[in-house]
Structures are given as structure tokens and as C-alpha cells.
C-alpha positions, -999 to +999 in steps of 0.1 A: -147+098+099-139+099+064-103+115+072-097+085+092-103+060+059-084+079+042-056+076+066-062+039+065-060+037+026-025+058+028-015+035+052-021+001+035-011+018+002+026+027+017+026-003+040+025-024+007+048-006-013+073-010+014+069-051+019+066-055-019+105-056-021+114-077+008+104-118+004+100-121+044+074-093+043+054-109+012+029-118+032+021-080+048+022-067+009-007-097+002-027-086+031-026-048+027-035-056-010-060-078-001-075-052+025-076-024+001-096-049-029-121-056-004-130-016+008-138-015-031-158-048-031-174-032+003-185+002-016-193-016-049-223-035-028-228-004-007-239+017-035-253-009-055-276-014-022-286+020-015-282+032-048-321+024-057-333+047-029-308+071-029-291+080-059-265+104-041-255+079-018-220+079-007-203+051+011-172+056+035-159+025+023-149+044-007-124+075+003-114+097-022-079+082-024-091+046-027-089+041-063-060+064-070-038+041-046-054+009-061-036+018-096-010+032-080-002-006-068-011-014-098+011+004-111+037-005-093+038-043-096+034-037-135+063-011-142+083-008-118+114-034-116+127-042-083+155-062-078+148-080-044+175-103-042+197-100-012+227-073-013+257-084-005+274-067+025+305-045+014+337-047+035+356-021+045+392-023+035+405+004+053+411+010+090+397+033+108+413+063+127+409+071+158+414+110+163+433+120+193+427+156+212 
């Protein structure tokens, strides 16, 4: 079980990476953000409920790559400059040729 959230960390982490760049994916980047704050704030309470009566409690809603892809988000939006405006397409000016057998 705990393989599988921290499959679903990787996969929110690169799923925002990827949609950070592109404006009509803005909103995927907020919720895979979003979704990755909230399995912290889900272990934070976790612990902080069990904690008392178990002080080796450990939550699945905190896999080992959690916080290391949280500041690596971090990260990114902080120091890494993206220019997301729209590329222009580039024309070919020369023909193509057709090779003949």
C-alpha cells in the first residue's frame, strides 16, 4: 500500500511540473498542487491524533517521497524561469525532395 502513495506522489509531482508551463493546463498544475498540500495536512492530523497513544505511529498519508517532491515544486516555481509564452511556428523555406528509386 505504501508503494502505491508513493506512485501517486510521483505522479502529481510530474503531472504538475508538466502543466506548470502551459496556461491551458494551469488549472491541472493547481489541483495536483493542491492534492499533494492536503496528503501533508492529512498526515500532520494523522500523527498529531495517534501520536499520544502511539509514539511510532506512521501514517500512509505521508510516503517517503512526499516532502522531497513538495520542495521540489517548491523549488521549481521559485528558481526556475520558464518562458511560457506561445512559440511561434517556424516556416520552412525550402522545398522538399522527393527521392526517386
Amino acid at each position: 500500500m505504501e508503494d502505491l502513495f508513493e506512485t501517486h506522489v510521483q505522479l502529481l509531482t510530474q503531472i504538475h511540473l508538466l502543466a506548470t508551463c502551459n496556461p491551458n493546463l494551469n488549472p491541472e498544475a493547481s489541483s495536483t498542487r493542491i492534492c499533494l498540500k492536503e496528503l501533508g495536512t492529512f498526515a500532520q492530523s494523522s500523527i498529531a491524533l495517534h501520536h499520544q497513544y502511539n509514539p511510532k505511529f506512521q501514517t500512509l498519508f505521508q510516503p517517503c517521497n512526499l516532502m522531497g517532491a513538495m520542495q521540489l515544486i517548491e523549488d521549481f516555481s521559485t528558481h526556475v524561469s520558464i518562458d511560457c509564452s506561445p512559440h511561434k511556428t517556424v516556416k520552412k523555406t525550402g522545398r522538399r525532395q522527393m527521392c526517386q528509386l
